[in-house]
C-alpha positions as CSV (number, residue, x, y, z in Angstrom):
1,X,0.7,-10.5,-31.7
2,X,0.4,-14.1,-30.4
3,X,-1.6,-16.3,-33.2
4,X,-4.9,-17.4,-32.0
5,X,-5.0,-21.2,-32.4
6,X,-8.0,-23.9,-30.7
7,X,-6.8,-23.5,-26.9
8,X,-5.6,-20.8,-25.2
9,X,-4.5,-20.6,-21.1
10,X,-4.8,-17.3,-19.4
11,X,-2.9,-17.1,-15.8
12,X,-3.8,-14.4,-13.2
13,X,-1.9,-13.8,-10.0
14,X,-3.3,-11.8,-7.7
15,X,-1.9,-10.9,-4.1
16,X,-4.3,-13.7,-2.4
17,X,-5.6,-15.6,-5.1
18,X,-3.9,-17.5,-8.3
19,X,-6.8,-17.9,-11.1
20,X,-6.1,-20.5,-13.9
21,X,-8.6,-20.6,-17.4
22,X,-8.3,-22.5,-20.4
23,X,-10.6,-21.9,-23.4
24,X,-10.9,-24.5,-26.8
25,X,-12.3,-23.2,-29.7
26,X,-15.1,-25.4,-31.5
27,X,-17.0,-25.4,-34.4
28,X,-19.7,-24.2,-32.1
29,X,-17.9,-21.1,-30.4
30,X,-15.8,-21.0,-27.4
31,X,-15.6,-23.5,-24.4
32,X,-14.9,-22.9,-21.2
33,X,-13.0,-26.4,-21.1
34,X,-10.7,-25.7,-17.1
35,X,-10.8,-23.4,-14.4
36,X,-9.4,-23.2,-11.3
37,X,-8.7,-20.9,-8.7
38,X,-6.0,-21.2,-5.3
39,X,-5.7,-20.2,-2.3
40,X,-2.6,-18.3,-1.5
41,X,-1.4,-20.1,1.7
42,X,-1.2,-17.1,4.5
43,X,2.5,-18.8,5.9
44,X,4.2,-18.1,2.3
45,X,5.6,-15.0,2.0
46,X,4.0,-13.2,-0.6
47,X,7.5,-11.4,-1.7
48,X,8.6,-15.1,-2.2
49,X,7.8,-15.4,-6.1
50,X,9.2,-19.0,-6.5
51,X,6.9,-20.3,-3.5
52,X,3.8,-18.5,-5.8
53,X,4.9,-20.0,-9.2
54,X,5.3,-23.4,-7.4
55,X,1.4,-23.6,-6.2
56,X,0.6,-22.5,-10.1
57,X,2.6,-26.0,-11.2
58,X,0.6,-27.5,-9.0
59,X,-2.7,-26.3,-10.1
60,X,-1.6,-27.8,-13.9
61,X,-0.8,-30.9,-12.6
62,X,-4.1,-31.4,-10.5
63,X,-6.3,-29.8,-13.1
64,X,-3.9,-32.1,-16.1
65,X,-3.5,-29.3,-18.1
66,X,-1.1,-30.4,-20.8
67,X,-0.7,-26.9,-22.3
68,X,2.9,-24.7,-21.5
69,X,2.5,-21.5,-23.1
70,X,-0.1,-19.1,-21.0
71,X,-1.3,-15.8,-21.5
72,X,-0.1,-13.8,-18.1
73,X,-0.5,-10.0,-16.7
74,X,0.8,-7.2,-14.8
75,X,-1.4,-4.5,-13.3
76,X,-1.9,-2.1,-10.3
77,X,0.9,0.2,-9.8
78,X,3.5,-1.4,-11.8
79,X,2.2,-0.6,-15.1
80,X,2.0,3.1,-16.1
81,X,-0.5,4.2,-18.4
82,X,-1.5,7.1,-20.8
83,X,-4.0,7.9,-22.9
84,X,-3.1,10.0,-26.0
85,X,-5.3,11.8,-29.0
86,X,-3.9,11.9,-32.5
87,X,-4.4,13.8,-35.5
88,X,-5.1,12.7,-38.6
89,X,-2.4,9.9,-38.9
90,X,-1.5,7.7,-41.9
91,X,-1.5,4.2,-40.9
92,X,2.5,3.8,-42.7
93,X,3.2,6.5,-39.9
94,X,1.4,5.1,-37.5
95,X,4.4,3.4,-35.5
96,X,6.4,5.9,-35.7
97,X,4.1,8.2,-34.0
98,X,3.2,6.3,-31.3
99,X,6.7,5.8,-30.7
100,X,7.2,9.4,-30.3
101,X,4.7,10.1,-28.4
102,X,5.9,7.4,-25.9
103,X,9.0,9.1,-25.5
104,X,7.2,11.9,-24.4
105,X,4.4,10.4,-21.9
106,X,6.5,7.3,-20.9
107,X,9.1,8.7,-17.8
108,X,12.0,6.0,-18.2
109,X,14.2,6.0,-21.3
110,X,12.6,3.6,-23.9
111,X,15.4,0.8,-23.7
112,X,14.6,0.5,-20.0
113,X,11.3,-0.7,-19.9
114,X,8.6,-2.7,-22.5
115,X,5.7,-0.6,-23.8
116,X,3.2,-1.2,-26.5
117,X,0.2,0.7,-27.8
118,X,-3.1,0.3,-29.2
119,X,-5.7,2.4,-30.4
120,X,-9.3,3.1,-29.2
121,X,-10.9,4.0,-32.5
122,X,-10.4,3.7,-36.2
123,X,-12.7,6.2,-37.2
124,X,-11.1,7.7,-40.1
125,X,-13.0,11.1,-40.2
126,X,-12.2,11.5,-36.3
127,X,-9.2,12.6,-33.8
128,X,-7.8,9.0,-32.9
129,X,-7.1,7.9,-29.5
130,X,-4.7,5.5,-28.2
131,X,-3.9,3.9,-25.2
132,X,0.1,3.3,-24.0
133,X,1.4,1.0,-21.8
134,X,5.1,0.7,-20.2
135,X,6.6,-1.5,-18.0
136,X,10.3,-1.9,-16.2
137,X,12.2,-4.6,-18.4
138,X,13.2,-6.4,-15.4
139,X,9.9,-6.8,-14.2
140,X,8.9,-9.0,-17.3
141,X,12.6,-10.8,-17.2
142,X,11.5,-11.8,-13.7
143,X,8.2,-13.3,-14.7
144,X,9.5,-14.8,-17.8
145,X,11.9,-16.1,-15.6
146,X,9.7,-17.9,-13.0
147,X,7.4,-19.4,-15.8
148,X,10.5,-20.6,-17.1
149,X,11.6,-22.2,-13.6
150,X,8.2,-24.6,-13.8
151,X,8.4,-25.4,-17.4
152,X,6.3,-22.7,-18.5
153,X,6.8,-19.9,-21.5
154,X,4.7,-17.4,-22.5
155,X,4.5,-14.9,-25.7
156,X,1.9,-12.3,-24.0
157,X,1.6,-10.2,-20.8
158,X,-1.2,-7.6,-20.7
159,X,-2.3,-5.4,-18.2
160,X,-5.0,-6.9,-15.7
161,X,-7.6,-3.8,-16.0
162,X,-7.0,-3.8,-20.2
163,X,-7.7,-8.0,-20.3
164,X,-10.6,-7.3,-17.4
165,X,-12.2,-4.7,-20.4
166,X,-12.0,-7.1,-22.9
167,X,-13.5,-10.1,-20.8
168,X,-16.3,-7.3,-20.6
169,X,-16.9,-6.5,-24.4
170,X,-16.3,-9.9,-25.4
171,X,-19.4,-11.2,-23.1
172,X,-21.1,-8.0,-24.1
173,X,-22.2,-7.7,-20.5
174,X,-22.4,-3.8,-20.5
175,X,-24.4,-1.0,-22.4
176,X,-22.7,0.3,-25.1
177,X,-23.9,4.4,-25.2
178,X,-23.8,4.5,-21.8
179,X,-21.2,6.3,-19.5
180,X,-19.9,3.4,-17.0
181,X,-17.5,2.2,-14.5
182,X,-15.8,-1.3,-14.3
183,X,-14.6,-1.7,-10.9
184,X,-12.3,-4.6,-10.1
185,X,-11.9,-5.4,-6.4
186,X,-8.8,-7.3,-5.6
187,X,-7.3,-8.1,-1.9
188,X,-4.5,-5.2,-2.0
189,X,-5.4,-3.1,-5.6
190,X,-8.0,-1.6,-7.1
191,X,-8.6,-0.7,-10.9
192,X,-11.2,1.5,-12.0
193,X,-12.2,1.5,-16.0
194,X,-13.9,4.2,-17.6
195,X,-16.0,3.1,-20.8
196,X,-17.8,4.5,-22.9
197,X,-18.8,4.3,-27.1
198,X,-15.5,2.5,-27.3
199,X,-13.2,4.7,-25.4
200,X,-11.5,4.1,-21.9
201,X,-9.5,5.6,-19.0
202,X,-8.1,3.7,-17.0
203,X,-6.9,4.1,-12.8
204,X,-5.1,1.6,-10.1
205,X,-5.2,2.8,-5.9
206,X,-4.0,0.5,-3.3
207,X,-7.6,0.5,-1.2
208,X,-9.1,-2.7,-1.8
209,X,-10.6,-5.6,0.2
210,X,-8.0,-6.0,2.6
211,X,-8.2,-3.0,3.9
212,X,-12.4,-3.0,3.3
213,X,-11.9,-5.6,5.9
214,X,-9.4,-4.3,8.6
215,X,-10.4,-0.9,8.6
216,X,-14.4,-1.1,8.6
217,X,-16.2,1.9,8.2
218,X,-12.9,4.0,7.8
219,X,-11.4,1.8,5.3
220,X,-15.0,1.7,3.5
221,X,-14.9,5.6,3.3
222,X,-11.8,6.0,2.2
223,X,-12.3,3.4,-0.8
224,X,-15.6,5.5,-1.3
225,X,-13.3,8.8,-1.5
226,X,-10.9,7.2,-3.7
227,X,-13.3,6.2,-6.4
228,X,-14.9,9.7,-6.3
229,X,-11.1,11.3,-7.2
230,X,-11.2,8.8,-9.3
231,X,-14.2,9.7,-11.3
232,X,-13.9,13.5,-10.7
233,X,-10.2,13.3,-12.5
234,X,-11.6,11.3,-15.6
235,X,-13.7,14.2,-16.1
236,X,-11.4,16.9,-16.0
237,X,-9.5,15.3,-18.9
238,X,-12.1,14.5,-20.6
239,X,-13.0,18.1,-20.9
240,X,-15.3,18.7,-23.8
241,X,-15.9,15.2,-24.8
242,X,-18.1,15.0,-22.0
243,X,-19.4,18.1,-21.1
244,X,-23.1,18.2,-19.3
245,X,-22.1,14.4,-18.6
246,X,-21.0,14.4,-15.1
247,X,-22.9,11.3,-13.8
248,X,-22.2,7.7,-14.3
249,X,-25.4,5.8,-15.9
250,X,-23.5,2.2,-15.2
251,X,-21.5,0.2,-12.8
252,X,-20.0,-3.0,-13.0
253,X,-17.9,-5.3,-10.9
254,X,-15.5,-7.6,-10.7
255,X,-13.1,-9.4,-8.0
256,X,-12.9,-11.2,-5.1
257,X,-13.4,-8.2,-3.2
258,X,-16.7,-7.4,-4.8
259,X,-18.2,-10.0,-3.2
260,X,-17.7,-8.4,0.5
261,X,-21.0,-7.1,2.2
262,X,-22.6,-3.9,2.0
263,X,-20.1,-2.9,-0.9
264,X,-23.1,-3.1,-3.4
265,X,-25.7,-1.4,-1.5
266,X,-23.1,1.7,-0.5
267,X,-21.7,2.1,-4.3
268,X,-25.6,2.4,-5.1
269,X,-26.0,4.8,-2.5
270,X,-22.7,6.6,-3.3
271,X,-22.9,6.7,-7.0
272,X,-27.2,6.9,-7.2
273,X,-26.9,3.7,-10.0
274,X,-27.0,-0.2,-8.7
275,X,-24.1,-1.8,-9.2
276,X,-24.1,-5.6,-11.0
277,X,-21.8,-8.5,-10.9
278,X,-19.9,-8.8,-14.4
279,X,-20.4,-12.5,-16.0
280,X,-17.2,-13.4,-17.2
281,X,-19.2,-16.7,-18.7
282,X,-21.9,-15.2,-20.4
283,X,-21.0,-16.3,-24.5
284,X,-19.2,-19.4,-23.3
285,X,-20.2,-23.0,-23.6
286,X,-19.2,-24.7,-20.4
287,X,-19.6,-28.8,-20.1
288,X,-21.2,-29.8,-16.9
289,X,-18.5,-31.3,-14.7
290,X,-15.9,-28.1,-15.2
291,X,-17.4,-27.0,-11.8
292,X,-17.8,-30.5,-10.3
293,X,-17.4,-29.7,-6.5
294,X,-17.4,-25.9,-6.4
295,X,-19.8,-24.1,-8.3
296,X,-19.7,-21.6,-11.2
297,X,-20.7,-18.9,-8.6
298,X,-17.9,-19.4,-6.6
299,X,-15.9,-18.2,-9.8
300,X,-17.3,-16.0,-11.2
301,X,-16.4,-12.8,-9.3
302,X,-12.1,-13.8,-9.8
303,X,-12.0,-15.3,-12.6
304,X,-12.2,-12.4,-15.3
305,X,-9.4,-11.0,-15.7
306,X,-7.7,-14.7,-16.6
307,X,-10.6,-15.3,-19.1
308,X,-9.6,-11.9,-21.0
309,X,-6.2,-13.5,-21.0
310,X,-7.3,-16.7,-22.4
311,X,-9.6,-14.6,-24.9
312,X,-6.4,-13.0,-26.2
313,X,-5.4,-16.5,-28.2
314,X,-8.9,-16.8,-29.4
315,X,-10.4,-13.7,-31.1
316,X,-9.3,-10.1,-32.0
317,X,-10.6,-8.3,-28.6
318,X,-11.7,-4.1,-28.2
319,X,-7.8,-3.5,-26.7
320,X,-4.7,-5.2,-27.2
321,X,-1.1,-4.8,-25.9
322,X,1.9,-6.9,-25.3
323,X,4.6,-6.3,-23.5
324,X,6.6,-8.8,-25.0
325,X,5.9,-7.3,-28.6
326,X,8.9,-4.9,-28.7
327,X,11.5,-7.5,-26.9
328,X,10.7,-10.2,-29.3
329,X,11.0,-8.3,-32.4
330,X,14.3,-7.0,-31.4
331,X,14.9,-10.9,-30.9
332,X,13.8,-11.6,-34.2
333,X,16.6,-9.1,-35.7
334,X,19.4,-10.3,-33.5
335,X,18.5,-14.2,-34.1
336,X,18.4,-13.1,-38.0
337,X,21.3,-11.5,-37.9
338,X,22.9,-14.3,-36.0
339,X,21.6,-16.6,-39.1
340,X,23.7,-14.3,-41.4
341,X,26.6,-14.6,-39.7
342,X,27.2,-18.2,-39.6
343,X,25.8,-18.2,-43.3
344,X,28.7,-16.1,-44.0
345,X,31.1,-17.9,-41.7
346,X,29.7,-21.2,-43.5
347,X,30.0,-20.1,-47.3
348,X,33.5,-19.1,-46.3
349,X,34.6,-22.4,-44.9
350,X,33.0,-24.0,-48.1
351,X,35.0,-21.5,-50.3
352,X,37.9,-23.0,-48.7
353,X,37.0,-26.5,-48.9
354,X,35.9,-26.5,-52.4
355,X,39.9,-24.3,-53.5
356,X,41.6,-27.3,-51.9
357,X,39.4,-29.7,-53.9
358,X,40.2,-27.7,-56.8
359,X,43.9,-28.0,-56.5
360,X,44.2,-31.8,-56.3
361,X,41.7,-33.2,-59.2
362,X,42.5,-33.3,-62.7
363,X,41.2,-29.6,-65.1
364,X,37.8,-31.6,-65.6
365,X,36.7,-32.1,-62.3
366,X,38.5,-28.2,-61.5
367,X,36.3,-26.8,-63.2
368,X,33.1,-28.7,-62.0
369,X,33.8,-27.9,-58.4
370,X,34.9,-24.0,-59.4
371,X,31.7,-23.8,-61.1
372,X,29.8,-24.9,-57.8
373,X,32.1,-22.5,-56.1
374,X,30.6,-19.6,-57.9
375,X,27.1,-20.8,-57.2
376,X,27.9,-20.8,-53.7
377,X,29.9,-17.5,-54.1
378,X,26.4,-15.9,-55.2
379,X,24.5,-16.8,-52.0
380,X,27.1,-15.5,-50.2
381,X,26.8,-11.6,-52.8
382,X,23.2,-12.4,-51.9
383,X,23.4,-12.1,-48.1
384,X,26.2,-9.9,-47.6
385,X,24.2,-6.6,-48.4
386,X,21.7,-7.9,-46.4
387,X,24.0,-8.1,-43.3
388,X,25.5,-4.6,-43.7
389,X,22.5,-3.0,-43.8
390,X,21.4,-4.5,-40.6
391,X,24.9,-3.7,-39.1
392,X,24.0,0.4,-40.6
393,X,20.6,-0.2,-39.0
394,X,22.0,-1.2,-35.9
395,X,24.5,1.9,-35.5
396,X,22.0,4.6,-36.8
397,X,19.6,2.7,-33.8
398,X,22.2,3.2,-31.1
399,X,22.6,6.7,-32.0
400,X,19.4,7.5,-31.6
401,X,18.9,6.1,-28.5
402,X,21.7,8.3,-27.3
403,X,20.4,11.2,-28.3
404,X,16.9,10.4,-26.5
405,X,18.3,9.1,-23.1
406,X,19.6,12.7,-23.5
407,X,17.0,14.2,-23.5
408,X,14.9,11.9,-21.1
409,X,17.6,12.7,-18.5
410,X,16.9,16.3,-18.8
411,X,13.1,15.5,-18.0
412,X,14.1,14.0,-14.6
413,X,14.6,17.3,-13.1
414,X,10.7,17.8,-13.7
415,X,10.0,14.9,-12.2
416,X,11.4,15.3,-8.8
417,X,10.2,18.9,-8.7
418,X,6.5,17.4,-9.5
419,X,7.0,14.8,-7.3
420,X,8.1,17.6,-4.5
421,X,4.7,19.3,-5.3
422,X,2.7,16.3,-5.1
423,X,4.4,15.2,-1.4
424,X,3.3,18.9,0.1
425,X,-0.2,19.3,-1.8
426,X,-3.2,19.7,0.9
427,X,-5.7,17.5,0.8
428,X,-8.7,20.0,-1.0
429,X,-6.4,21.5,-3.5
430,X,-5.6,20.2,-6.7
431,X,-3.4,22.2,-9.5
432,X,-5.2,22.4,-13.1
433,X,-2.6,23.9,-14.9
434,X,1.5,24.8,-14.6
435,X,4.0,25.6,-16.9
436,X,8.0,25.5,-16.8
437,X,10.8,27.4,-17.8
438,X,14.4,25.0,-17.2
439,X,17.5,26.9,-16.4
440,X,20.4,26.1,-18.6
441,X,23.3,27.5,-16.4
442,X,25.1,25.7,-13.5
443,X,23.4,26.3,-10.7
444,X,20.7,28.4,-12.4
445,X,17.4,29.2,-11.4
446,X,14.4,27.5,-13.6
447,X,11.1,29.1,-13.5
448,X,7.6,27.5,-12.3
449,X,4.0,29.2,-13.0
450,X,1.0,27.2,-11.7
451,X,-2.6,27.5,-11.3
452,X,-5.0,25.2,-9.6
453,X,-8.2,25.0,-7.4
454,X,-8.9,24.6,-3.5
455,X,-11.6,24.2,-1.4
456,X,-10.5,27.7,0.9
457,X,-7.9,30.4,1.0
458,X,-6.5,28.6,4.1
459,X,-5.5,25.5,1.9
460,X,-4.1,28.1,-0.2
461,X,-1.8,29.5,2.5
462,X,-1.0,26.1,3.6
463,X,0.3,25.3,0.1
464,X,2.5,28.5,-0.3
465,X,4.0,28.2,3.0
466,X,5.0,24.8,2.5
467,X,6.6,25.8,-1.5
468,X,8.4,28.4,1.1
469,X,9.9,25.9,3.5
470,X,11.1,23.7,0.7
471,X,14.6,24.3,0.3
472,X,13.6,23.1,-3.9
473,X,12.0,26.7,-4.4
474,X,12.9,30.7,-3.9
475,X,10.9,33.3,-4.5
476,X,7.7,32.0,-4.2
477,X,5.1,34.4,-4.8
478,X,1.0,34.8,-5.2
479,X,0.1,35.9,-8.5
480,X,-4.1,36.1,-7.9
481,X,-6.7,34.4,-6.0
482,X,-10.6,34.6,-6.3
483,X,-13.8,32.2,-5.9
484,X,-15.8,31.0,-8.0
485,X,-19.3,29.0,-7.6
486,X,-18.9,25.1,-8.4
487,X,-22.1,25.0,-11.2
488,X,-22.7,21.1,-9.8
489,X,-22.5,21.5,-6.6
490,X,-23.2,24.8,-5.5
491,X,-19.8,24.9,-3.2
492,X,-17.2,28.1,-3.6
493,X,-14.5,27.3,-4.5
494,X,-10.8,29.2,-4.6
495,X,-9.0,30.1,-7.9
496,X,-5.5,30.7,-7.7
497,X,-2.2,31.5,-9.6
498,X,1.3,31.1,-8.1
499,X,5.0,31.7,-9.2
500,X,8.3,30.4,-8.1
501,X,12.0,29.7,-9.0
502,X,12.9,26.4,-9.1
503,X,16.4,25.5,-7.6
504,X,18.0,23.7,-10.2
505,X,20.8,20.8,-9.3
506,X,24.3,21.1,-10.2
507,X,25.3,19.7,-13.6
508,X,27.4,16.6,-13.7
């Protein structure tokens, strides 16, 4: 975890927008001491990272902001997310569970991508919950990269909607018991945050104010739709946590795209509670002239996710990952190990040294220089243990991570067939529940059981006649249908089962 010291830079860039904070500790609290936010020029191609990362030297050198190291994020799509509940966990096996239950939840083998964790509670007389976060590797080495390329480093990337929370808490800009919704409008994403007594959920779409603006009323809808999913998800896995709950009390935003008109007055209309502007600035002491020219309310609405950034060198926040974590621990063995090695290779070349010495003087001076030969000789019975057992380490480590890619290369099959499923689902039917057999045998047949809900028996037919036509299942088959009244909404609703053989792909 990064140290927290008396500044601290957080960096956001967004699609459109590139938002720079930097806080200084006092002995009075926090100030916000620079802020700036750019303009992406439309002309620059926005797949062209080295043009972006330019205009952010810039904005140091106009705003002369000594400072190199910067807090940064990734969000949206990129990042994958899960939420997992724990049992009564010791905190000495603590790491080690997390770790195996990222191997289950996280879809990529482990070595290919940089995840941490961090939990939602501490209560020790209830189920914990965590939060883990995962990341392709090269998607950091690129960014790592770029800040590089302008002189920058950094030692922690977040996720945007996790340092967007914390801005939250920190500023205490929210009520605490009640069920509420942080929604941060960007120009191409969306992320919706869940909160409530402490605990989150957390989910990215790609409606947001660009497409608020070129699709009017259709765009607005669908951006309506897609928060109710949304919303209507979070409470199904939630389940009993929250049962008789099924309303929203709060709602809170952020972005530049909260700012567009008519998006207030239709999430109050939507949701039946009035929305409110989150003050990134609320606990901060800001000097006069760090708005000289623009405003603080010009800010305000973009600047939040780079103040929970900046906040992550200055205070213990709610929620805290790094991607970085992970890679620079593994740094820290391999520059240790490294150390070790030229130790040895060092203590050897003085062994030498000090023989030859010992061969040319007279007995007295032979046995001065022998006798700092066996001083040096027990540094070097000191260290080599040391080394070995990081060399054991190091082969019991590769081992394992044999054994797991393994068996995350057996869960790929799932994937596709679930991604299959997801690519022919109707619009007003959603699965609740499924459950697979996998097929050992070349060529063999696995074995899929699902159940879910739909809004009529023709969506129903729809789906089955699509599993039909899909030349990744046989024998698909009805197991039982029937409908049930929706208790919230009155609506009927279709209960159904249905089974199917998978086609499994032939084994390499």
């Amino acid at each position: 975890m990064p140290k927290t010291g008396r500044s601290s830079i957080g960096l956001d860039i967004g699609s459109r927008y590139i938002k720079l904070v930097e806080l200084k500790k006092t002995g009075t609290g926090i100030i916000l001491n620079k802020v700036a936010v750019k303009e992406i020029p439309g002309d620059i191609d926005k797949g062209d990272n080295s043009a972006v990362f330019q205009i952010v030297s810039q904005m140091f050198s106009e705003n002369n902001i000594k400072a190199r190291d910067v807090n940064i994020s990734a969000g949206g799509q990129l990042v994958f997310i899960r939420f997992v509940k724990l049992l009564q966990v010791k905190e000495d096996k603590l790491k080690q569970t997390m770790k195996f239950e990222a191997q289950n939840q996280i879809p990529f083998p482990l070595d290919e991508v940089a995840w941490d964790w961090s939990l939602l509670d501490r209560n020790k007389n209830a189920t914990k919950k965590a939060v883990i976060v995962a990341i392709k590797k090269n998607i950091i080495e690129e960014m790592t990269a770029r800040l590089k390329e302008i002189k920058l480093t950094t030692s922690l990337i977040d996720v945007s909607s996790i340092a967007l929370y914390n801005c939250m808490v920190f500023n205490d800009d929210y009520d605490r018991s009640k069920l509420g919704a942080l929604l941060d409008v960007g120009a191409k994403i969306s992320n919706l945050v869940m909160f409530r007594k402490g605990n989150i959920w957390i989910r990215s779409f790609p409606i947001a104010a660009e497409k608020l603006e070129d699709a009017k009323d259709k765009g607005f809808e669908e951006f309506m739709g897609e928060i109710e999913r949304s919303i209507e998800y979070y409470f199904m896995q939630s389940g009993e946590e929250l049962q008789g709950e099924k309303k929203i009390e709060e709602m809170i935003l952020a972005g530049g795209g909260s700012r567009l008109a008519g998006l207030e007055s239709g999430l109050a209309s939507r949701f039946g509670v009035k929305p409110k502007i989150l003050d990134p600035l609320r606990k901060f002491n800001i000097p006069k002239d760090v708005f000289t020219g623009t405003g603080e309310e010009n800010f305000k609405n973009q600047i939040s996710v780079a103040v929970g950034l900046a906040l992550r060198g200055m205070t213990r926040l709610k929620v805290e990952v790094n991607f970085l974590e992970d890679m620079m621990t593994q740094r820290s063995i391999v520059s240790q190990k490294n150390l070790y090695s030229r130790i040895s290779i060092v203590t050897a070349a003085l062994i030498m040294l000090s023989f030859s010495i010992f061969m040319r003087q007279d007995y007295s001076l032979k046995r001065m220089k022998l006798d700092k030969v066996d001083e040096m000789l027990d540094t070097y019975r000191t260290y080599e243990p040391k080394i070995k057992n990081i060399q054991n380490a190091e082969d019991i480590l590769a081992e394992k991570i044999g054994i797991l890619y393994q068996v995350a290369s057996s869960r790929s099959i799932w994937l596709d067939v679930l991604n299959t499923i997801s690519g022919i689902l109707p619009k007003n039917l959603w699965i609740t529940d499924l459950s697979a057999i996998v097929s050992l045998e070349k060529n063999g047949l696995g074995r899929l059981d699902l159940s879910g809900k739909a809004m009529s028996y023709q969506s129903v037919n729809d789906f089955v006649s699509s599993l039909k036509s899909s030349p990744s299942f046989k024998e698909v088959k009805p197991i039982s249908s029937s409908i049930e009244t929706d208790e919230s909404t009155g609506e009927e609703i279709v209960k159904f089962s249905i089974t199917m053989d998978v086609v499994m792909p032939e084994k390499g």
